[in-house]
C-alpha positions as CSV (number, residue, x, y, z in Angstrom):
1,X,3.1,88.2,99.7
2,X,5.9,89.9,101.5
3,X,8.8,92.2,101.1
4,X,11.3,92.2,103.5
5,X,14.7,95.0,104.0
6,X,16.9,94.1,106.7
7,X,19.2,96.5,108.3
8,X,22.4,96.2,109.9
9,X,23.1,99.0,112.9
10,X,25.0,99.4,116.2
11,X,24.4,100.0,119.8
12,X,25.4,103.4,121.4
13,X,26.3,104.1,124.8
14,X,23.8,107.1,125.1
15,X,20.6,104.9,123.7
16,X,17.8,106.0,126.5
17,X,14.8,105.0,124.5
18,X,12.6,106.9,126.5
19,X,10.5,108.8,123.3
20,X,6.6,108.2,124.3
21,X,5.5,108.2,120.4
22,X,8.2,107.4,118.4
23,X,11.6,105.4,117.7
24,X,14.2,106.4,115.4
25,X,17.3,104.2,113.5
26,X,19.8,106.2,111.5
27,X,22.9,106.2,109.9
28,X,24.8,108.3,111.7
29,X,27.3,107.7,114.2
30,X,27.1,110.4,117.1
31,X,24.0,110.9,119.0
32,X,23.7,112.7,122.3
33,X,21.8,112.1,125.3
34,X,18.4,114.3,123.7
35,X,18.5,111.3,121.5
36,X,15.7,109.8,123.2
37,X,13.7,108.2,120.5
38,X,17.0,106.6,118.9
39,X,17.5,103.2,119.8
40,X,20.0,102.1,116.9
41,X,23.0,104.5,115.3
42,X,25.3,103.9,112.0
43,X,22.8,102.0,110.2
44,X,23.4,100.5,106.7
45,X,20.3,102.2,105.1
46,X,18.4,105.5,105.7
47,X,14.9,105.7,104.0
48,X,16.4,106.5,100.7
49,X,18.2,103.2,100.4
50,X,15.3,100.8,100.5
51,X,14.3,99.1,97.4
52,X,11.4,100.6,95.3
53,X,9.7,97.6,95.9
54,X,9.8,97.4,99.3
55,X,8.6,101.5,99.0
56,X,5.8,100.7,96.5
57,X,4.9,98.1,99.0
58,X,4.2,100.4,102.4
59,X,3.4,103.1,100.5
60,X,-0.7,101.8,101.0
61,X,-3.1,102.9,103.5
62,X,-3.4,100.4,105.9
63,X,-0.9,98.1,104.9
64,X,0.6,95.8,107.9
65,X,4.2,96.6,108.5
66,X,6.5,94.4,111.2
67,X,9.5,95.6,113.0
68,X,12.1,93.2,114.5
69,X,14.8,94.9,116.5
70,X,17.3,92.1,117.2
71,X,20.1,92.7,119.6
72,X,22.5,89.5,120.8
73,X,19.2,86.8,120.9
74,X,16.9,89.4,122.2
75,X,14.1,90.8,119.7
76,X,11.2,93.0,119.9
77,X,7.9,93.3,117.8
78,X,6.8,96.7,116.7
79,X,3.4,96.3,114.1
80,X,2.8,99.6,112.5
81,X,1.3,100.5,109.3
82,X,1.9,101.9,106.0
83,X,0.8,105.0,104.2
84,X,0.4,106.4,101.0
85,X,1.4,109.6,101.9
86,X,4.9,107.8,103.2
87,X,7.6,110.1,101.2
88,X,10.7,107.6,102.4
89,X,13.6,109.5,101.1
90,X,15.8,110.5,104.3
91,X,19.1,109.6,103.4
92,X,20.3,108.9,107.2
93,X,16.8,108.2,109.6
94,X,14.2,106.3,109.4
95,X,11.1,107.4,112.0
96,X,8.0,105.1,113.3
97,X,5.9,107.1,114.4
98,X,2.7,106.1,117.2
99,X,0.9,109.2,115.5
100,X,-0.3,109.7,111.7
101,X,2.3,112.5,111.4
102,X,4.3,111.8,108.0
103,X,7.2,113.5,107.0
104,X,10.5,112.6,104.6
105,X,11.8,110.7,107.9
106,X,8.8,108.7,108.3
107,X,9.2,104.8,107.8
108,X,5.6,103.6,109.4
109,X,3.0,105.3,111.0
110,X,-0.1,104.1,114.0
111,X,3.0,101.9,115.4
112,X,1.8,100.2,119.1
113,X,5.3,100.9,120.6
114,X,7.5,104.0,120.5
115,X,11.4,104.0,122.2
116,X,9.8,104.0,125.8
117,X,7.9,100.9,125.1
118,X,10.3,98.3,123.9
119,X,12.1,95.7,126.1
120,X,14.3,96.8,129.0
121,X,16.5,93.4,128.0
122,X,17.0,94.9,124.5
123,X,17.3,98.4,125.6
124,X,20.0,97.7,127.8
125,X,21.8,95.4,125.1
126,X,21.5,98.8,123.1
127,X,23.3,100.7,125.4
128,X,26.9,98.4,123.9
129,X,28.4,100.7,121.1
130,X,29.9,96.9,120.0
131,X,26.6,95.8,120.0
132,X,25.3,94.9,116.3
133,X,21.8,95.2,116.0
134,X,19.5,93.9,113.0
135,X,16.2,95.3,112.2
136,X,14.0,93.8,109.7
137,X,11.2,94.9,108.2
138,X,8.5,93.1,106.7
139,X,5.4,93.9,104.8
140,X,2.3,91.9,104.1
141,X,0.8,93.0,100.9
């Protein structure tokens, strides 16, 4: 079984994603060049708007949770996990984290990429304020 959230961002010219433990996409518009774990800015969703299913869902230790940052036909794969000490009720950011830190901006945790880690091709296609970028999520229950 799966539950799936999709979310609709932009590009921004400041992206660096050069974090070493964690990636960040959030709703609002501005970010500066200390930004470095944000690699997507004026999201449709924060945390707080994902459905209570989809909550319920990576809200279990262990659970398998896939991240597909799509940017003009270029995607990356982040697998991270859920946890039931997830609280997922940022209203702007949602955080994955490489670490088991969890906080209210915390979407996954034990993720095996941070910012610094994904594709150069997508990074740079991140860079395009006109740049719409999707980002799916998908857990396996």
């Amino acid at each position: 079984m799966e539950k799936k959230e999709a979310i609709h961002a932009y590009g921004h010219e400041n992206i660096l994603a050069t974090n070493r433990t964690t990636f960040e996409i959030t709703k609002e518009e501005h970010l500066t060049r200390k930004g470095n774990c944000i690699v997507a800015v004026s999201a449709d969703k924060g945390l707080n708007d994902l459905s209570a299913e989809f909550k319920e869902a990576v809200r279990k230790d262990g659970v398998k949770l896939t991240i597909l940052i799509e940017a003009e036909g270029v995607t990356d794969v982040v697998n991270a996990l859920g946890n039931s000490m997830l609280i997922l009720n940022h209203p702007a950011d949602m955080v994955v984290r490489k670490s088991g830190f969890a906080c209210s901006r915390t979407l996954a945790v034990h993720a095996d990429k941070a910012a610094c880690d994904l594709s150069r091709e997508l990074v740079n296609k991140l860079k395009n304020p006109q740049q719409r970028v999707r980002v799916t999520l998908i857990v396996k229950t």
